[in-house]
PDB file as gemmi writes it, atoms N, CA and C in Angstrom:
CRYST1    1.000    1.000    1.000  90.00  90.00  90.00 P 1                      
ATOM      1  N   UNK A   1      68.644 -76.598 -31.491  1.00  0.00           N  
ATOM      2  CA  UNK A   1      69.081 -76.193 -32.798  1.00  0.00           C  
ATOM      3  C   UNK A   1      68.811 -77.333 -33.782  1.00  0.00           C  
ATOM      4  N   UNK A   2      68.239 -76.976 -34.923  1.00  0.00           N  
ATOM      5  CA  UNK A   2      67.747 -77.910 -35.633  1.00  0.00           C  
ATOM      6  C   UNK A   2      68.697 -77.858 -36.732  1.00  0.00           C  
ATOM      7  N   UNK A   3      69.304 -79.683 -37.454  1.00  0.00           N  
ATOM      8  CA  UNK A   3      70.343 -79.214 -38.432  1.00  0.00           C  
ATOM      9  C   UNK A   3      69.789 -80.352 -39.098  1.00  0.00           C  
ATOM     10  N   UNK A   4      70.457 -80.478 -40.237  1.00  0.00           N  
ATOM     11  CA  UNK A   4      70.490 -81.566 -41.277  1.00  0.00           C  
ATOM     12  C   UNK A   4      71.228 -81.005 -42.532  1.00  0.00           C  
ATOM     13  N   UNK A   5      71.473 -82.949 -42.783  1.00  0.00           N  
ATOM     14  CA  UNK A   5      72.119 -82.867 -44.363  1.00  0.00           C  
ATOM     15  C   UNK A   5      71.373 -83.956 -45.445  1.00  0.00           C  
ATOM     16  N   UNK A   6      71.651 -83.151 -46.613  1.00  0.00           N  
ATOM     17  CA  UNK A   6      70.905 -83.958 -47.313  1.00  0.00           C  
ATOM     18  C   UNK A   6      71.813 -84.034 -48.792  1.00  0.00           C  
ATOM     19  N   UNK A   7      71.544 -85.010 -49.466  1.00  0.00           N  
ATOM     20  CA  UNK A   7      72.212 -85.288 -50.608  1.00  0.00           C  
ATOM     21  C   UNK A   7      71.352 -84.766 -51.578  1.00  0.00           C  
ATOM     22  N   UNK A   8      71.897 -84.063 -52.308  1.00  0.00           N  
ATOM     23  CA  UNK A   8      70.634 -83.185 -53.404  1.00  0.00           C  
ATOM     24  C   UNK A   8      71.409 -83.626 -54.494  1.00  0.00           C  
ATOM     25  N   UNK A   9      72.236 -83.572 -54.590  1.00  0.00           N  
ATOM     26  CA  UNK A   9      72.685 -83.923 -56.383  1.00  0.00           C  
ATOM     27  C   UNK A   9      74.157 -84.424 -56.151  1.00  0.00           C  
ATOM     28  N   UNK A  10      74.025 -85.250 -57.856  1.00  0.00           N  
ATOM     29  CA  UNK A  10      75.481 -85.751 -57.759  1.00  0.00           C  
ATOM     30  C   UNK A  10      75.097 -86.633 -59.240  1.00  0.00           C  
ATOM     31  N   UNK A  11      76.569 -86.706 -59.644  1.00  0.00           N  
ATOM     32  CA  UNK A  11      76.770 -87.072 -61.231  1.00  0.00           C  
ATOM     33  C   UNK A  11      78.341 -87.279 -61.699  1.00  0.00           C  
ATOM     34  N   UNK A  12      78.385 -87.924 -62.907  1.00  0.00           N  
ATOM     35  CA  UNK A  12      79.947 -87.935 -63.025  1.00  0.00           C  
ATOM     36  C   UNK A  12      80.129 -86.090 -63.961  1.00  0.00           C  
ATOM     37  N   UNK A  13      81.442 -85.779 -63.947  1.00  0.00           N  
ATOM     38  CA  UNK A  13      81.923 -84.541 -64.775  1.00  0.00           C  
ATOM     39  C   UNK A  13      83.301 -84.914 -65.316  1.00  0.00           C  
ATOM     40  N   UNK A  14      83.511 -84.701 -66.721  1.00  0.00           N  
ATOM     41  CA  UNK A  14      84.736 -85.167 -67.415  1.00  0.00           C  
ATOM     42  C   UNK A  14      85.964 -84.408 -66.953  1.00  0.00           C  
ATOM     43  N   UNK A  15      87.480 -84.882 -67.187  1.00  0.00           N  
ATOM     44  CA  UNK A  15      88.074 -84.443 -66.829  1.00  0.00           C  
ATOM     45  C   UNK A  15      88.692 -83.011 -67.681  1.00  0.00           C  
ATOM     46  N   UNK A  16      88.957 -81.698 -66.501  1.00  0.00           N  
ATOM     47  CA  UNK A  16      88.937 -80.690 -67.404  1.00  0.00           C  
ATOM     48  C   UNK A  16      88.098 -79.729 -68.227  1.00  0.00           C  
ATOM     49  N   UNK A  17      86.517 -80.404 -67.595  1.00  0.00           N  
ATOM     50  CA  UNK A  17      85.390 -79.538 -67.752  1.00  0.00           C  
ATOM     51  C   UNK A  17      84.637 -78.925 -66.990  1.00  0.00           C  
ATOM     52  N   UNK A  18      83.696 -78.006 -67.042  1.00  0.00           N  
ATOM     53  CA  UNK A  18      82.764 -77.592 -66.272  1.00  0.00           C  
ATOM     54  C   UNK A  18      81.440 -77.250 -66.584  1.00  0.00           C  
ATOM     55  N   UNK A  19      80.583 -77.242 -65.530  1.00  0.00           N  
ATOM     56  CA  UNK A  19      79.196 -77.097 -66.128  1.00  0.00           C  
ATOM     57  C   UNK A  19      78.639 -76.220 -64.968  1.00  0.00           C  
ATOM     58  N   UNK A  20      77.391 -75.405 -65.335  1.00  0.00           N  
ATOM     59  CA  UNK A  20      76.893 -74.740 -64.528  1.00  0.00           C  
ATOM     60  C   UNK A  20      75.399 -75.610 -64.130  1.00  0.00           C  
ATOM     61  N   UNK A  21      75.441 -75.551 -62.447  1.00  0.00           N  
ATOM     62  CA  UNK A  21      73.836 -76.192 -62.215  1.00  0.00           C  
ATOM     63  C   UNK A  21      73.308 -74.778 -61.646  1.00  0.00           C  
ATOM     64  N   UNK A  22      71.700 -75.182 -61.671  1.00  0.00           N  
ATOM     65  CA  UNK A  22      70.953 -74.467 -60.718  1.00  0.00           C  
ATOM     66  C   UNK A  22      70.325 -75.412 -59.765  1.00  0.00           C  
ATOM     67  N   UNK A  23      70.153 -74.895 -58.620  1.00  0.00           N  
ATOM     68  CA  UNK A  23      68.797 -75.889 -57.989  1.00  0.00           C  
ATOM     69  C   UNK A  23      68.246 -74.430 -56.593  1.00  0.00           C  
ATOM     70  N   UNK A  24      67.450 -75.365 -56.470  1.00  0.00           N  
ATOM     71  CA  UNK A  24      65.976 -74.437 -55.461  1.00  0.00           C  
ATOM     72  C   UNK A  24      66.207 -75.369 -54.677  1.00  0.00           C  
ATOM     73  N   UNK A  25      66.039 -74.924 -53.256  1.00  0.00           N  
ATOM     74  CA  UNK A  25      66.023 -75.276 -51.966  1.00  0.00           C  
ATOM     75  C   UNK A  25      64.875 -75.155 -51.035  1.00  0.00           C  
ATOM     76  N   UNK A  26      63.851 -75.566 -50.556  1.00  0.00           N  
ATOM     77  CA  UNK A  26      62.875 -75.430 -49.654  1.00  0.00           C  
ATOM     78  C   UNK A  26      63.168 -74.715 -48.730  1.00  0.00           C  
ATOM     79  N   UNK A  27      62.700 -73.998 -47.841  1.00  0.00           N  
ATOM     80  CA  UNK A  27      63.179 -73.971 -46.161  1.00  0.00           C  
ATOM     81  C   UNK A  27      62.530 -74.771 -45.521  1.00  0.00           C  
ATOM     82  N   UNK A  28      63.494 -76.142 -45.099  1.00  0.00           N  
ATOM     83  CA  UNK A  28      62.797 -76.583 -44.218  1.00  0.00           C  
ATOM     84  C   UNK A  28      61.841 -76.262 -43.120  1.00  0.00           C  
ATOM     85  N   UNK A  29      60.228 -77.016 -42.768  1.00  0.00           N  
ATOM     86  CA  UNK A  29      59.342 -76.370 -42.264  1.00  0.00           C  
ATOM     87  C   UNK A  29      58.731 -75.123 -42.858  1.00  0.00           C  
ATOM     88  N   UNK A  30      59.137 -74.393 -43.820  1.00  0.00           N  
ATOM     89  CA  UNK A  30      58.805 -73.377 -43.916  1.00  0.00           C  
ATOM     90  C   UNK A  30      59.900 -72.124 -42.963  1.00  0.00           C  
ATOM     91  N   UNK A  31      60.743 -71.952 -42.758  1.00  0.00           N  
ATOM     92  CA  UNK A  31      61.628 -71.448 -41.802  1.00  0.00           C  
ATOM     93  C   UNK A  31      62.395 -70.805 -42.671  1.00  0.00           C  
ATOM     94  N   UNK A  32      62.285 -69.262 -42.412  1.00  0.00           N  
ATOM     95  CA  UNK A  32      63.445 -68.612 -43.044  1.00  0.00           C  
ATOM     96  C   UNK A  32      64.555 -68.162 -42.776  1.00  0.00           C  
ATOM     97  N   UNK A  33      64.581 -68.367 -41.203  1.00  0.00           N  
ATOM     98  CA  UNK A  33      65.799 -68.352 -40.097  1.00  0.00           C  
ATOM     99  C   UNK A  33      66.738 -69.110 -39.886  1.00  0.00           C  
ATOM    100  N   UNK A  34      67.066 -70.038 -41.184  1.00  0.00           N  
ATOM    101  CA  UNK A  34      68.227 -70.899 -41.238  1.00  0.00           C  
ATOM    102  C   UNK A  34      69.423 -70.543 -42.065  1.00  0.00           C  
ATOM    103  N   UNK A  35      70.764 -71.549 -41.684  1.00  0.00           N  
ATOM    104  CA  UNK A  35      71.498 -71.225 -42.308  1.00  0.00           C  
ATOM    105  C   UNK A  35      71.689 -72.428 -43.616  1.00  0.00           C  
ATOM    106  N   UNK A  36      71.835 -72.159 -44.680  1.00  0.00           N  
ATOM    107  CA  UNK A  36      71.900 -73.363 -45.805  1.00  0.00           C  
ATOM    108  C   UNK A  36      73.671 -72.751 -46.270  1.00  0.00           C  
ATOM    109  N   UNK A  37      74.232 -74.002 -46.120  1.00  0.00           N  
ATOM    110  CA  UNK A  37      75.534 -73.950 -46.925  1.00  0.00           C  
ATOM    111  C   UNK A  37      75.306 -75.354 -47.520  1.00  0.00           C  
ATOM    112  N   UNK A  38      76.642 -75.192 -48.756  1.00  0.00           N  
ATOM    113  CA  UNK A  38      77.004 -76.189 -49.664  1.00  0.00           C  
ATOM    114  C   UNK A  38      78.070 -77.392 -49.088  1.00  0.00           C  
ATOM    115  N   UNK A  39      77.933 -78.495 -49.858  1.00  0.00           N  
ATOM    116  CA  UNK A  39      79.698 -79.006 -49.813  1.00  0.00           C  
ATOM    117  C   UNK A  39      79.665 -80.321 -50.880  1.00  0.00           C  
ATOM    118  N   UNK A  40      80.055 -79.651 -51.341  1.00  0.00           N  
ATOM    119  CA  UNK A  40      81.180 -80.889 -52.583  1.00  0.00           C  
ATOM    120  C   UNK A  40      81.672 -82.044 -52.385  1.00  0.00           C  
ATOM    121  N   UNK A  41      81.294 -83.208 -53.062  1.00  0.00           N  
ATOM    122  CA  UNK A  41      82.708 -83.902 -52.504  1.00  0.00           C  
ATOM    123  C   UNK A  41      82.660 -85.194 -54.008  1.00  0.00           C  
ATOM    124  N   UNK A  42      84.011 -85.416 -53.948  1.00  0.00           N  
ATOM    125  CA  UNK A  42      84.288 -86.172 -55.464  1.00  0.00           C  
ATOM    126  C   UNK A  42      84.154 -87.472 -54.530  1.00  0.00           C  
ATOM    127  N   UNK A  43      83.531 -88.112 -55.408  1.00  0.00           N  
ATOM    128  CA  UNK A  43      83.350 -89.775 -55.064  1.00  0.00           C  
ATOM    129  C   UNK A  43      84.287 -90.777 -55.479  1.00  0.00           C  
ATOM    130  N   UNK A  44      84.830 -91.559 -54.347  1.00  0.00           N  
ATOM    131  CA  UNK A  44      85.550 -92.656 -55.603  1.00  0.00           C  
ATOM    132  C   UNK A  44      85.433 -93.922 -56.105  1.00  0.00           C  
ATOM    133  N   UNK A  45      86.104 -93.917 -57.327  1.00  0.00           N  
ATOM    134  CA  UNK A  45      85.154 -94.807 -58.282  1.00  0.00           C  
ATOM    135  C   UNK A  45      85.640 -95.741 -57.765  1.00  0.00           C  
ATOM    136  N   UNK A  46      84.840 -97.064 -57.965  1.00  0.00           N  
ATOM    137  CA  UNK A  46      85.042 -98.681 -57.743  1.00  0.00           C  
ATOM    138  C   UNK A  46      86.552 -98.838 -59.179  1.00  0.00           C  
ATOM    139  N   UNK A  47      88.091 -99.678 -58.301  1.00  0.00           N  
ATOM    140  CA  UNK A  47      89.143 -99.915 -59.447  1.00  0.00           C  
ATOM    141  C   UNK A  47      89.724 -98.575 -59.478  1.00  0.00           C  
ATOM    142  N   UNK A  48      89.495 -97.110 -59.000  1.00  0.00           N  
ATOM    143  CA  UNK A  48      89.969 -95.788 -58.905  1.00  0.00           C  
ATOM    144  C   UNK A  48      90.636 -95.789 -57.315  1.00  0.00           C  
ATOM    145  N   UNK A  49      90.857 -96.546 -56.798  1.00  0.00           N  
ATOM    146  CA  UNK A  49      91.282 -95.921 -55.093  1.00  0.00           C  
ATOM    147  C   UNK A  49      92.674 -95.798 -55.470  1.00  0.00           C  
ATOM    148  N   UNK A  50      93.672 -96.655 -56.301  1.00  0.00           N  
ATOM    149  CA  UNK A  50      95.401 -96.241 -56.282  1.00  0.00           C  
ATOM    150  C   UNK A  50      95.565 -95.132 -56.449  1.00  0.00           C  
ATOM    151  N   UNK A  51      95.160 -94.088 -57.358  1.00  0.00           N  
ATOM    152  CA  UNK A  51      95.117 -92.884 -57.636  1.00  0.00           C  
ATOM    153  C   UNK A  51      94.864 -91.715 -57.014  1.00  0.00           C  
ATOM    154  N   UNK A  52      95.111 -90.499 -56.516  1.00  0.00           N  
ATOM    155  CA  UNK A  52      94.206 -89.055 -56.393  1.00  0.00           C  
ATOM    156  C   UNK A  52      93.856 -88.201 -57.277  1.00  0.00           C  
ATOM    157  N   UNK A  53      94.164 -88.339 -58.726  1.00  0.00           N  
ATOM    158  CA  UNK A  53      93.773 -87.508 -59.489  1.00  0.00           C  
ATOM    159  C   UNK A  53      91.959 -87.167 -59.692  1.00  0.00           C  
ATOM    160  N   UNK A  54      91.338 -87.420 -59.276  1.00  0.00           N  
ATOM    161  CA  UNK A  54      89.681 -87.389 -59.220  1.00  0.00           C  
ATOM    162  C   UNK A  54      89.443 -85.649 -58.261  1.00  0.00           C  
ATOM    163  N   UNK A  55      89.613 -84.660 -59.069  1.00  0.00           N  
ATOM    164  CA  UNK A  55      89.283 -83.866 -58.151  1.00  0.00           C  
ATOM    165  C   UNK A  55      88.139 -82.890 -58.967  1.00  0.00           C  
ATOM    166  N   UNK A  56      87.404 -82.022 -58.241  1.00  0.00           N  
ATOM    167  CA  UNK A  56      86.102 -81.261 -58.406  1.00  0.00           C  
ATOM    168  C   UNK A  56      86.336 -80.173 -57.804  1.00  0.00           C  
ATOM    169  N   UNK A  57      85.994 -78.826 -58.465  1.00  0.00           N  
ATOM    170  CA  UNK A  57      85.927 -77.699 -57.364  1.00  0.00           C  
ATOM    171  C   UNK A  57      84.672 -76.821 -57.778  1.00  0.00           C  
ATOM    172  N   UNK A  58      83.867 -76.551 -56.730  1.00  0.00           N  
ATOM    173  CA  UNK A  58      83.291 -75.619 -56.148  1.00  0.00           C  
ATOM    174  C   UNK A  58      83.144 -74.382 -56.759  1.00  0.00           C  
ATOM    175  N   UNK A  59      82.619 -73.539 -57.751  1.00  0.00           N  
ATOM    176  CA  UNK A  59      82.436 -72.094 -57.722  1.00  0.00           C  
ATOM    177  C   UNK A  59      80.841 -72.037 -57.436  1.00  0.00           C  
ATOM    178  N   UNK A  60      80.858 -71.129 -56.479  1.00  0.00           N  
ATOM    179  CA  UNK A  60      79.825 -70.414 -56.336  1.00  0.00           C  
ATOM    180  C   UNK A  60      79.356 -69.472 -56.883  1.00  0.00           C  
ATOM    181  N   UNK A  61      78.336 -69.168 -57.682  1.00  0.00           N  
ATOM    182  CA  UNK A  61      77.897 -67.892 -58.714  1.00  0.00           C  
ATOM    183  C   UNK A  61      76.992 -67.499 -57.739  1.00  0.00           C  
ATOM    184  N   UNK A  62      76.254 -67.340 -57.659  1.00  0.00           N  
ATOM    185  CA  UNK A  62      75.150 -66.694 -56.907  1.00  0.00           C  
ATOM    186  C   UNK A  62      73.797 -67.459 -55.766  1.00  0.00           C  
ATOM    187  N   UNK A  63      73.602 -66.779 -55.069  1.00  0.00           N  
ATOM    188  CA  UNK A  63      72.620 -67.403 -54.181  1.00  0.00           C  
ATOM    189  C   UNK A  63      71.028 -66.272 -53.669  1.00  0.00           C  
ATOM    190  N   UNK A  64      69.724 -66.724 -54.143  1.00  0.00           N  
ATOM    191  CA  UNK A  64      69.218 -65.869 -54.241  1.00  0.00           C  
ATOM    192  C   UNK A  64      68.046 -66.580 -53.361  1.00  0.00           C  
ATOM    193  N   UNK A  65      67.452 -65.586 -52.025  1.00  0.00           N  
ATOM    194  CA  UNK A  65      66.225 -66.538 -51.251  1.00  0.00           C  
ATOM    195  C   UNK A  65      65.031 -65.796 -52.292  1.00  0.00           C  
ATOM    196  N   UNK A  66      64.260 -66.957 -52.431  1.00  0.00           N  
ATOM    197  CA  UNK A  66      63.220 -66.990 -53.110  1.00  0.00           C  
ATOM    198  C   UNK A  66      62.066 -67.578 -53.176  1.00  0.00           C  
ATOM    199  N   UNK A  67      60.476 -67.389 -53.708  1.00  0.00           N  
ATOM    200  CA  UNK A  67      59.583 -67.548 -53.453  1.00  0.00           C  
ATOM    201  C   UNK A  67      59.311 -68.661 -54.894  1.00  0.00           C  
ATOM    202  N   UNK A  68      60.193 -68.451 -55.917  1.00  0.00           N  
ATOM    203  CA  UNK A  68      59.744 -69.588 -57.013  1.00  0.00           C  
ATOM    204  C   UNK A  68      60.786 -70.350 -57.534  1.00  0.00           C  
ATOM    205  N   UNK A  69      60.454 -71.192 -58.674  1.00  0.00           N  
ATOM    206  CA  UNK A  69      61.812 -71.832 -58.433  1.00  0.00           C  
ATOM    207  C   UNK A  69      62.302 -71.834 -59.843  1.00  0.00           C  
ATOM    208  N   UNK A  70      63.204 -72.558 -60.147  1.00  0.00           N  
ATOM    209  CA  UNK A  70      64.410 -72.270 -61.894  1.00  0.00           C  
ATOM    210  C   UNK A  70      63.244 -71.847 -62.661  1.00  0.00           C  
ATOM    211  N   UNK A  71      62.005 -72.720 -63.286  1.00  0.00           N  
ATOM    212  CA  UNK A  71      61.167 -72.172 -64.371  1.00  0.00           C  
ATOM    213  C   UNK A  71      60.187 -70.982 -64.085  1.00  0.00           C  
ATOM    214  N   UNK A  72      60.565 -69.977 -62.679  1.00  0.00           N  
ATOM    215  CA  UNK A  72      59.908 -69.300 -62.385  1.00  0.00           C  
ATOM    216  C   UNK A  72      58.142 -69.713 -62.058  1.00  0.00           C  
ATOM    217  N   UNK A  73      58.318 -70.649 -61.461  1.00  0.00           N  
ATOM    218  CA  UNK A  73      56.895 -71.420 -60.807  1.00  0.00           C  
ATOM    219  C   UNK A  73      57.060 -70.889 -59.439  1.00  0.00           C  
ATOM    220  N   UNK A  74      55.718 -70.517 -58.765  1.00  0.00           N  
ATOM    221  CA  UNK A  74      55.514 -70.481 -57.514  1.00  0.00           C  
ATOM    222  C   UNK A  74      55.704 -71.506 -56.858  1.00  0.00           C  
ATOM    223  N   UNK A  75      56.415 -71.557 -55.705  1.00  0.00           N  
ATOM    224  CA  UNK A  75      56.843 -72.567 -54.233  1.00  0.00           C  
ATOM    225  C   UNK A  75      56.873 -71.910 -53.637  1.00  0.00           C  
ATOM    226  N   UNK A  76      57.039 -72.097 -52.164  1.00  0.00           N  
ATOM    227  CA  UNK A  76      57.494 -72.128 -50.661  1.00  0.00           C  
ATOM    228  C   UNK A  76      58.693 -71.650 -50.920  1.00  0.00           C  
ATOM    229  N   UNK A  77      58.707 -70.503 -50.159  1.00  0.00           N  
ATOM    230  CA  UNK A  77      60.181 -69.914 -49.780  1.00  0.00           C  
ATOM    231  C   UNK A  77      61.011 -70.735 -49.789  1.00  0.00           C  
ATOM    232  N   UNK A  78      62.347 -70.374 -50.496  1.00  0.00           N  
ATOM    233  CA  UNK A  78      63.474 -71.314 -50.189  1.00  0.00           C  
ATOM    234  C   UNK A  78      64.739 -70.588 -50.729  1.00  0.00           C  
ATOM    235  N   UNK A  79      65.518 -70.855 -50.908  1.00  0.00           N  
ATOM    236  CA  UNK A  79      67.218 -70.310 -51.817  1.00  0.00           C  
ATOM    237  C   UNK A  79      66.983 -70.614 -53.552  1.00  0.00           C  
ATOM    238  N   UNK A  80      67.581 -70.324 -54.137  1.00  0.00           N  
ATOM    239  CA  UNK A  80      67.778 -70.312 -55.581  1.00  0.00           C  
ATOM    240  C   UNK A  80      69.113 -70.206 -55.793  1.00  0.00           C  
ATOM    241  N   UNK A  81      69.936 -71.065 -55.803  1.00  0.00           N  
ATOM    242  CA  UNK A  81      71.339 -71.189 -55.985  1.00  0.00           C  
ATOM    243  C   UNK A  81      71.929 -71.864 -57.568  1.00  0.00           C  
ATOM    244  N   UNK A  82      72.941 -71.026 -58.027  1.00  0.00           N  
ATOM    245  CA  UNK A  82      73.398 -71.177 -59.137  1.00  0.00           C  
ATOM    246  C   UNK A  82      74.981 -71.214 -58.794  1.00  0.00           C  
ATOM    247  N   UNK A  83      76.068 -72.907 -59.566  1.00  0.00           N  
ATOM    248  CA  UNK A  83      76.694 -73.225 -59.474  1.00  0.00           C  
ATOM    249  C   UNK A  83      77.547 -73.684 -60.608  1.00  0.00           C  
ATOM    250  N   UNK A  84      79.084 -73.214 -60.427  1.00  0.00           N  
ATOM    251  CA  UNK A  84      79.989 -73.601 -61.548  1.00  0.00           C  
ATOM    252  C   UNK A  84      81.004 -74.759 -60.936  1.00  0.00           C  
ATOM    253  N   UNK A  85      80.677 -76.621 -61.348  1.00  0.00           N  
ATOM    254  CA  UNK A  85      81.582 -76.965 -61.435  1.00  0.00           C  
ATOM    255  C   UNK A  85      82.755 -76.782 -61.847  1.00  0.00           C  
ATOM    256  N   UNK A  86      83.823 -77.661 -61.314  1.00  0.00           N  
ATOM    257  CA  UNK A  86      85.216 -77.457 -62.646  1.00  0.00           C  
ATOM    258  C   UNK A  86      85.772 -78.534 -62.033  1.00  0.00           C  
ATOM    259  N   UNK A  87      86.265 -79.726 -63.056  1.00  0.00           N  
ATOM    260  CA  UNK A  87      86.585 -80.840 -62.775  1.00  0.00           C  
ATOM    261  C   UNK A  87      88.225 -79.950 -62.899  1.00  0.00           C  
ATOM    262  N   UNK A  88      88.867 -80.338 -61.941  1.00  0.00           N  
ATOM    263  CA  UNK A  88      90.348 -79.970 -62.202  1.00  0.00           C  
ATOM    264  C   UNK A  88      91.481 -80.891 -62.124  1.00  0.00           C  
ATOM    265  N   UNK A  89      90.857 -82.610 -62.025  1.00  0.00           N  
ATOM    266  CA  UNK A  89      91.890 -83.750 -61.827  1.00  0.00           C  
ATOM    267  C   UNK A  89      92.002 -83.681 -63.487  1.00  0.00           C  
ATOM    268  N   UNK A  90      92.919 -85.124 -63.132  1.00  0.00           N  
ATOM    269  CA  UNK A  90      93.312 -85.865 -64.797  1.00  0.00           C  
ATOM    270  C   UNK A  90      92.369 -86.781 -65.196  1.00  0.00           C  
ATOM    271  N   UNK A  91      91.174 -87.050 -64.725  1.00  0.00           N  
ATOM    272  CA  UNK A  91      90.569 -88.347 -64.482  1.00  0.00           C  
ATOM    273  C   UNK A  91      89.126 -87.401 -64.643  1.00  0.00           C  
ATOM    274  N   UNK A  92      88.037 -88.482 -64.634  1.00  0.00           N  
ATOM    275  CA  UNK A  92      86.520 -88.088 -64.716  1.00  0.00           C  
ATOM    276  C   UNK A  92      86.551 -87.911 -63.364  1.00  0.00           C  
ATOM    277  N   UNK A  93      85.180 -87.941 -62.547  1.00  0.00           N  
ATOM    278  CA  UNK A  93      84.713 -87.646 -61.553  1.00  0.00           C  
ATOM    279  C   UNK A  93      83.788 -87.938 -61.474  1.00  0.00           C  
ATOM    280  N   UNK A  94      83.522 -88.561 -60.262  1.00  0.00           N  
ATOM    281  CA  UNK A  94      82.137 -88.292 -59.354  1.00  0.00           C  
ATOM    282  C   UNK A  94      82.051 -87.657 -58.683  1.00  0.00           C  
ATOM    283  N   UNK A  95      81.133 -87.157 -58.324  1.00  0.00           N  
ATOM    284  CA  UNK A  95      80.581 -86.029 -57.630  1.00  0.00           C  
ATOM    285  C   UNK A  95      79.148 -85.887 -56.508  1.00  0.00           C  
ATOM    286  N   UNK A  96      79.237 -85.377 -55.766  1.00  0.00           N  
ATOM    287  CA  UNK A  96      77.461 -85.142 -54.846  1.00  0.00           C  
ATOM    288  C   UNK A  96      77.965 -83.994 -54.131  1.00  0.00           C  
ATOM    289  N   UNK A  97      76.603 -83.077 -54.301  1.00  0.00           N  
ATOM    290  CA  UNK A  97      76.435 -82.080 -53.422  1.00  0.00           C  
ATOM    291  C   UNK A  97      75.629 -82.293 -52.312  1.00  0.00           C  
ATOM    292  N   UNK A  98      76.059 -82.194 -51.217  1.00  0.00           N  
ATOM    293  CA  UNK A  98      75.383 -81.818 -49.986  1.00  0.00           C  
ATOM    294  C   UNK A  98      74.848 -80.449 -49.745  1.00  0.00           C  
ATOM    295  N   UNK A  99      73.551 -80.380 -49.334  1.00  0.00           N  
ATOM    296  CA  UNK A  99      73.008 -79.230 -48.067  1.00  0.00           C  
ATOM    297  C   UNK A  99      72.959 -79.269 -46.978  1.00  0.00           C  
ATOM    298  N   UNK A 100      73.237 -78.434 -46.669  1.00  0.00           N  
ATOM    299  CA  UNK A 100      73.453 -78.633 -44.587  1.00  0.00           C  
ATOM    300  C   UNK A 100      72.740 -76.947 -44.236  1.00  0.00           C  
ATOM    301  N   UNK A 101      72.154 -77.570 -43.464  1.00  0.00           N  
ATOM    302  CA  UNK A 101      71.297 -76.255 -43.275  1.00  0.00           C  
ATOM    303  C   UNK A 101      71.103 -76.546 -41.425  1.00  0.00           C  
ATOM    304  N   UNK A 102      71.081 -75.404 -40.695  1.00  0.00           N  
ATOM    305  CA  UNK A 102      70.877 -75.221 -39.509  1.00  0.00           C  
ATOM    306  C   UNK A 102      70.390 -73.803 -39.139  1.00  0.00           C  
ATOM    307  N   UNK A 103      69.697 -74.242 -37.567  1.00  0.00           N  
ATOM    308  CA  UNK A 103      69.078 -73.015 -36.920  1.00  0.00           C  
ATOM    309  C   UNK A 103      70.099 -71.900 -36.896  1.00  0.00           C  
ATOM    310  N   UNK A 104      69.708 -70.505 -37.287  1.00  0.00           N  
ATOM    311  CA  UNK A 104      70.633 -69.566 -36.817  1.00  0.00           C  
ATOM    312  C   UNK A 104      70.283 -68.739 -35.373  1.00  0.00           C  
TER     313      UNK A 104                                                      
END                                                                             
């Protein structure tokens, strides 16, 4: 079974806001028999560890497998995923998304 993770994005988000990303996903090898999930995770800042207010959540809008990518350019099969942060601490945030994708 073939797996991996990879760090695809990540950025700060103010506190109490949200933004929508898109991103395109390859299938690794060319393989359309995998599984691709997400995962979130708030980073913490250097002088931020006393605290927990640093939090980020997750909406998922849609996930679409596809042959091109956001500007409608031809690629290699892959996902087309569209995403709604929402910073929900008191504090800014850091942030990175992971992909984890494995054999199904």
């Amino acid at each position: 079974m073939a797996t991996g993770v990879f760090r695809f994005s990540g950025g700060p988000i103010p506190a109490g806001s949200s933004e929508i990303r898109a991103f395109w996903v390859g299938y690794p090898n060319n393989n359309p028999d995998l599984s691709l999930t997400w995962e979130l995770r708030a980073i913490r800042q250097a002088g931020h560890a006393g605290h927990p207010m640093h939090k980020v959540r997750l909406d998922l809008i849609e996930v679409e497998r596809t042959d091109v990518d956001p500007n409608g350019n031809p690629v290699p099969r892959g996902w087309l995923t569209w995403f709604r942060l929402v910073s929900t601490g008191t504090h800014p945030t850091d942030w990175e998304m992971l992909a984890n994708w494995q054999t199904v």
